[in-house]
N, C-alpha and C positions, 0 to 999 in steps of 0.2 A: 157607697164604695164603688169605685169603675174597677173594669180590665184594663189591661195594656194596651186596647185599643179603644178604652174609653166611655165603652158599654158599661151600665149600671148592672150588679150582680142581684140575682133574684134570691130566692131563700137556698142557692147554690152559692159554694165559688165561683169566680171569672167561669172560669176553665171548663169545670162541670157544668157551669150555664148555659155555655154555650155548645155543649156536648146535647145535653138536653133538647134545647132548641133544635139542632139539626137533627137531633134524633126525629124528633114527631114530623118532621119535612121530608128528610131527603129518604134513600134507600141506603140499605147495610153496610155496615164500613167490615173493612176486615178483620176487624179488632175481634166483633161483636157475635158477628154472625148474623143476628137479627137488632137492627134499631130501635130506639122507640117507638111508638107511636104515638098518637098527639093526643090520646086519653092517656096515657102515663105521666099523668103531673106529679112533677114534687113532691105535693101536700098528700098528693091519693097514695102514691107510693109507701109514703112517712107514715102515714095513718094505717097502711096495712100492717107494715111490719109491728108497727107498734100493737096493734090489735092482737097480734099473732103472737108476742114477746107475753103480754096480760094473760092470754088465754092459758098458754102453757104454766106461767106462773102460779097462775089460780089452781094449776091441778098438782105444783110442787108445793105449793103451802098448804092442803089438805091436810097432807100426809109427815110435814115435816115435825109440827110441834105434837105429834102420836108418835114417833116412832121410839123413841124413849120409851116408853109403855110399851110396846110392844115389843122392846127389845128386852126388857126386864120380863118378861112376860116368858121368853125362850131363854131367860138364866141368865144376860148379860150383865154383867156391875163392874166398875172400876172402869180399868184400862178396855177391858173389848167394848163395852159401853162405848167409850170415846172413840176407840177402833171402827165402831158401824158407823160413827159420822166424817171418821178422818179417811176413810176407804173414799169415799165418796171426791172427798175432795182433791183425794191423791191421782184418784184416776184421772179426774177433771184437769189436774194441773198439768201432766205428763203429756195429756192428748192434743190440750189448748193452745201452746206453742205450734203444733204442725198444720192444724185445723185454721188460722188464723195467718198464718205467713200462705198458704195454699188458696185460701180465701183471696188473697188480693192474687193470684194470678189464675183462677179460676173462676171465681166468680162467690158470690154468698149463697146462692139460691138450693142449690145443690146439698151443701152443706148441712143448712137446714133441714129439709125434706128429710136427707136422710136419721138425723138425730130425732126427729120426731115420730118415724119408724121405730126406731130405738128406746123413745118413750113408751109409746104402746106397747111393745114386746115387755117391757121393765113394769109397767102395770100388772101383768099377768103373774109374773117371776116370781114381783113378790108375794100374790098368793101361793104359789106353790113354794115358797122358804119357809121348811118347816124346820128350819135348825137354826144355829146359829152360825154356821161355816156357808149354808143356803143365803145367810141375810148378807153375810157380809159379800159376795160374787154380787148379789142381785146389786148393794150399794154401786161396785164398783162401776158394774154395768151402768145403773145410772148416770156418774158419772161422767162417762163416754158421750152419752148423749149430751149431758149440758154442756160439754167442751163442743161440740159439734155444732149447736143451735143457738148459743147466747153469743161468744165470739164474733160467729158471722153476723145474724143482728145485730148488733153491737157498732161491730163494723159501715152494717149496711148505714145506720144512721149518721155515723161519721161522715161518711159520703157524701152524704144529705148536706150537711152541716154548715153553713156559710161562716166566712171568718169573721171573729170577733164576736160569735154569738155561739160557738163551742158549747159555753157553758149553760146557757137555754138548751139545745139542739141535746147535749147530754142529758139534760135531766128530764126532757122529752123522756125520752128512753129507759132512767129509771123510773119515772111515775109511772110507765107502763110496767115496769119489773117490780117494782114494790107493791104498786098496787093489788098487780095478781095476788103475789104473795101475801101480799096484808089480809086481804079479805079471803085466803084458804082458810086459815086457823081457826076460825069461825064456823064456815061451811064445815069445816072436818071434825068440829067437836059433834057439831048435829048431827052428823055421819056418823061419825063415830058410836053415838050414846043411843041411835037406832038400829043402824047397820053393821056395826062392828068392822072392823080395818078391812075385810072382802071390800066392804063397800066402797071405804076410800079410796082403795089401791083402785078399783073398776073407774073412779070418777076419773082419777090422774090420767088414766088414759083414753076415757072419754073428750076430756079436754085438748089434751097433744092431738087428738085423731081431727077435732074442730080446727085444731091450729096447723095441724098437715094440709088441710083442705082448703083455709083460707092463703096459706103460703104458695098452694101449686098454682092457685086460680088468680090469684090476683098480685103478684112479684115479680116483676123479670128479675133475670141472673144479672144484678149490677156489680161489678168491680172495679177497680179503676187501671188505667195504663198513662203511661207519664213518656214523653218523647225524648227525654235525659234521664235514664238510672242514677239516685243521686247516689255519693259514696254513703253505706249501710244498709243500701236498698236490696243487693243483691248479696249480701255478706248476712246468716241467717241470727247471728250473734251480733252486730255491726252496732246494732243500737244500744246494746249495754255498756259501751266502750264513752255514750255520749255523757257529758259532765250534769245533762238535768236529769235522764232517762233513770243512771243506776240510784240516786238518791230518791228518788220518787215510789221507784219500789222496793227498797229497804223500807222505809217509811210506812209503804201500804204492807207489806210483807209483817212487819212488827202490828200494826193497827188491827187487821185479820189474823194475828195470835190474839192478840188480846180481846178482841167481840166474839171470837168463834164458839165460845162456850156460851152464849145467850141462849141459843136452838134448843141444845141437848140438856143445860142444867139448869135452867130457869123455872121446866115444868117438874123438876125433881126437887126443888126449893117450894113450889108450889105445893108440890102432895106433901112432902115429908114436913114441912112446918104449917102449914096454912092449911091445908084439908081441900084444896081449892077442886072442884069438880073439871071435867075435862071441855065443859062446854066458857065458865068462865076463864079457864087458860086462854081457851080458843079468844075470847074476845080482850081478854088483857094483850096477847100476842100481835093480835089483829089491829088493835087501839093502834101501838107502838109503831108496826107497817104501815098504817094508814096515815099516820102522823105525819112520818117520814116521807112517803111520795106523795098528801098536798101539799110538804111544803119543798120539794122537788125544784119546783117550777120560780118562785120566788128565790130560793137560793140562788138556783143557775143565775136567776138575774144578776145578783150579787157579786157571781163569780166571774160575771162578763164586764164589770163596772170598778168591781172594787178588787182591795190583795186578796188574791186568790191562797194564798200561804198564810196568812192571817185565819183566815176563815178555815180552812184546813186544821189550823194548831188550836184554835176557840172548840170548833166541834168535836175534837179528840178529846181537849181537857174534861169537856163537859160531860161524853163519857164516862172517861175516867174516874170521875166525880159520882154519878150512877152506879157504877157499880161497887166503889167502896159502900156508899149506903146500902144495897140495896141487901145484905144479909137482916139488917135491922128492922125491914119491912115486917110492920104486927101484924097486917088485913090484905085485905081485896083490895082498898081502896088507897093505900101506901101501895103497892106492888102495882096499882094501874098507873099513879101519877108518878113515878117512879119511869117507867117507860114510857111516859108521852113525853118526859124530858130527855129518857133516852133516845127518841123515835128523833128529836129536835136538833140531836149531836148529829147522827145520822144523816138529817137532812142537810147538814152545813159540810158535812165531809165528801160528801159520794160526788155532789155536779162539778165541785171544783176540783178532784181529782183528774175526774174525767175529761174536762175543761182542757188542762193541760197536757192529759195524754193523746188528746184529739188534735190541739197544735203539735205534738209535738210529732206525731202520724200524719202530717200533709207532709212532709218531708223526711221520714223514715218508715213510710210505710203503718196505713192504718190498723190493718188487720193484724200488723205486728206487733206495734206499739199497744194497742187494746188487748193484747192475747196477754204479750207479756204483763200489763198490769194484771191481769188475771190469773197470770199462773202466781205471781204474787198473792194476790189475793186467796188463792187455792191452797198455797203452802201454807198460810199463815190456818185456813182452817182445816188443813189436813193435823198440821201440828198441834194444836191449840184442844183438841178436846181428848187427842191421846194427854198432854200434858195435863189439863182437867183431871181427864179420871185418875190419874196419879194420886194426884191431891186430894182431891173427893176420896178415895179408899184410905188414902191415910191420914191425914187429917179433916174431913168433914168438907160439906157445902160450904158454910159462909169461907171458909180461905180459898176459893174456887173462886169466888166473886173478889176477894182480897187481891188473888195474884192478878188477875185480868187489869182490874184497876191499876196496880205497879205498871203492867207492861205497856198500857193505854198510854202512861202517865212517862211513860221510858218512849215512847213511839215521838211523842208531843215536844220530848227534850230533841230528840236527833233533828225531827224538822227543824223545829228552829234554829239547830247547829249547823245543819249542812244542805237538806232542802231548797234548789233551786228552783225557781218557778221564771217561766219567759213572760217576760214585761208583754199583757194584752195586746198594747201595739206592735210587737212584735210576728203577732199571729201568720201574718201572711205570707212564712214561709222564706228560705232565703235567698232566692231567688226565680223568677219567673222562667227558667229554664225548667224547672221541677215541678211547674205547677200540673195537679194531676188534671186529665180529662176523662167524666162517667159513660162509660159503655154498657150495653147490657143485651143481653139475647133470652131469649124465651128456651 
């Protein structure tokens, strides 16, 4: 692939290539404040954030498939149940839109840092939540920070991204997010059945304190600046108005109602029919995660080659599919392969969402178009486990797993109704006036 002057693009855009390049060269542009330098490659760049995204992850997934148990533990059931995990998401969703459009004219590095401050303080908190009105602030808090640090990551990688390879360059970035997270479940059950939750909550923020350090030391503040504002660039709602943008997150909006109950009622299906111990949760949870971001990297490919909407409505179905079974699971050994097919749905939904939300952020703004799929994503699990514990309190587990399935199964019908996806060749944006250029200052 050339620029418009005919230069070959590197694992950047034209635009950003060539932003890059003069960075490690010349002296500061105005943009920036400080340039690159000519050990700020690409790759080294890519490989940090991504390091930084794992690290933090690994200390979110300790604590995630515990806190069920420990919120049952301080009296919660039913609706406040699902209230400690939909807090969480609600905060995230609220915060994520502003963290995310500020990002692209600020910069990412910032952002981060400070949410991982935020992580640390939120390790502490929750040891001291000794109620249940305690657990649900420390949630929100939570929250706050993941809108603050995954966004701009998120973002940062987009940046990264070279056209037509979106969907690799995404799922770079979940295999760093799943992976964390797949292999906490695990670590936290051992924590857990030694140390007791003190201990998990101290790791979570042992980890963000690693991922604060590798973020300040080795990240410049990249953003990007474009020398045409295109129309919804500077309009903060501009890109909901777009014909691919609002269908794509109705779509994710519906699919995060219907997954959002895996976290919180999977390990209450686990104790209450299966007996299952806290250390095998952790590895059936963990299986699932891990599943999902090896096959990360193979999917994107997928998504950079083949219909991207296809594969979207296959990985929903299959889903959906999962979770009608999964109240029938007799053992351990039903309920692990059960989730390695779930892990598989997973893997075919996330890079080619992302895929398209990252084309569709060279020209309306990355850190906007990535926030708002997020705050979609956020609604669907803010809403999705108040709606659970509904149903769990009054009719039972298995129709918890029932309804998710309908909704999975209602997400998979809208795509294919309305679901627009931009043809891969299209990627390049619509014109070279908009193309962005990467800056970045320490």
């Amino acid at each position: 692939m050339s620029s418009p002057s005919g230069e070959k693009s590197g694992p950047l855009s034209a635009a950003g290539s060539q932003a890059l390049r003069r960075g490690a060269k010349e002296a500061p542009d105005s943009g920036s404040g400080v340039s690159l330098r000519a050990a700020d490659h690409p790759r080294r760049l890519l490989a940090a954030v991504l390091i930084s995204v794992f690290t933090v992850m690994l200390g979110v997934g300790i604590i995630a498939p515990l806190l069920p148990m420990y919120a049952r533990s301080l009296g919660a059931d039913g609706i406040l149940l699902g209230a400690i995990f939909a807090v969480f998401s609600a905060s995230r969703t609220v915060c994520t839109p502003f963290t995310g459009m500020l990002s692209d004219r600020s910069g990412r590095k910032v952002f981060m840092l400070f949410g991982l401050i935020v992580y640390c303080m939120v390790s502490v908190a929750y040891i001291k939540a000794h109620s249940l009105h305690g657990l649900i602030v420390v949630r929100a808090l939570h929250g706050v920070a993941a809108a603050l640090v995954i966004p701009a990551a998120n973002a940062y990688v987009g940046d990264l991204a070279p056209r037509d390879r979106e969907g690799f360059y995404g799922a770079l970035f979940l295999v760093s997010f799943f992976a964390g997270f797949a292999m906490g479940p695990a670590l936290g059950g051992f924590l857990y059945d030694r140390f007791g939750m003190p201990g998990c909550f101290l790791t979570l923020g042992l980890f963000a304190l690693l991922s604060f350090l590798l973020t300040a030391l080795f990240l410049p503040n990249l953003h990007v600046s474009r020398a045409v504002p295109e129309p919804g660039r500077m309009d903060p709602f501009g890109p909901l108005r777009s014909p691919e943008v609002a269908p794509l997150l109705v779509f994710t909006l519906v699919s995060a109602l219907g997954r959002s109950s895996i976290m919180c009622f999977l390990p209450l299906l686990a104790q209450e029919k299966l007996g299952i111990s806290a250390t095998l949760l952790g590895a059936v949870l963990t299986t699932n995660l891990l599943l999902a971001a090896v096959l990360q990297l193979p999917s994107g490919l997928l998504a950079d080659r083949f219909d991207r909407k296809a594969i979207l409505l296959g990985g929903t179905f299959l889903s959906s599919l999962m979770f009608a079974v999964m109240p029938s699971v007799s053992g351990f050994r039903g309920l692990l392969f059960l989730n390695i097919l779930m892990g598989l749905g997973m893997a075919l939904v996330f890079p080619s969402s992302q895929a398209v939300a990252v084309t569709l952020g060279r020209h309306l703004g990355m850190g906007k178009i990535l926030s708002f799929l997020q705050v979609a994503t956020g609604a669907g699990f803010a809403a999705g486990p108040i709606v659970s514990g509904a149903i769990y309190k009054s009719m039972g587990i298995d129709f918890v797993f029932y309804s998710c399935s309908a909704i999975l199964l209602t997400a998979a019908l809208y795509g294919f109704l309305f679901l627009k996806v931009p043809r891969i060749s299209a990627a390049r944006g619509p014109s070279q006036a908009g193309a962005s250029a990467i800056e970045t200052d320490r």
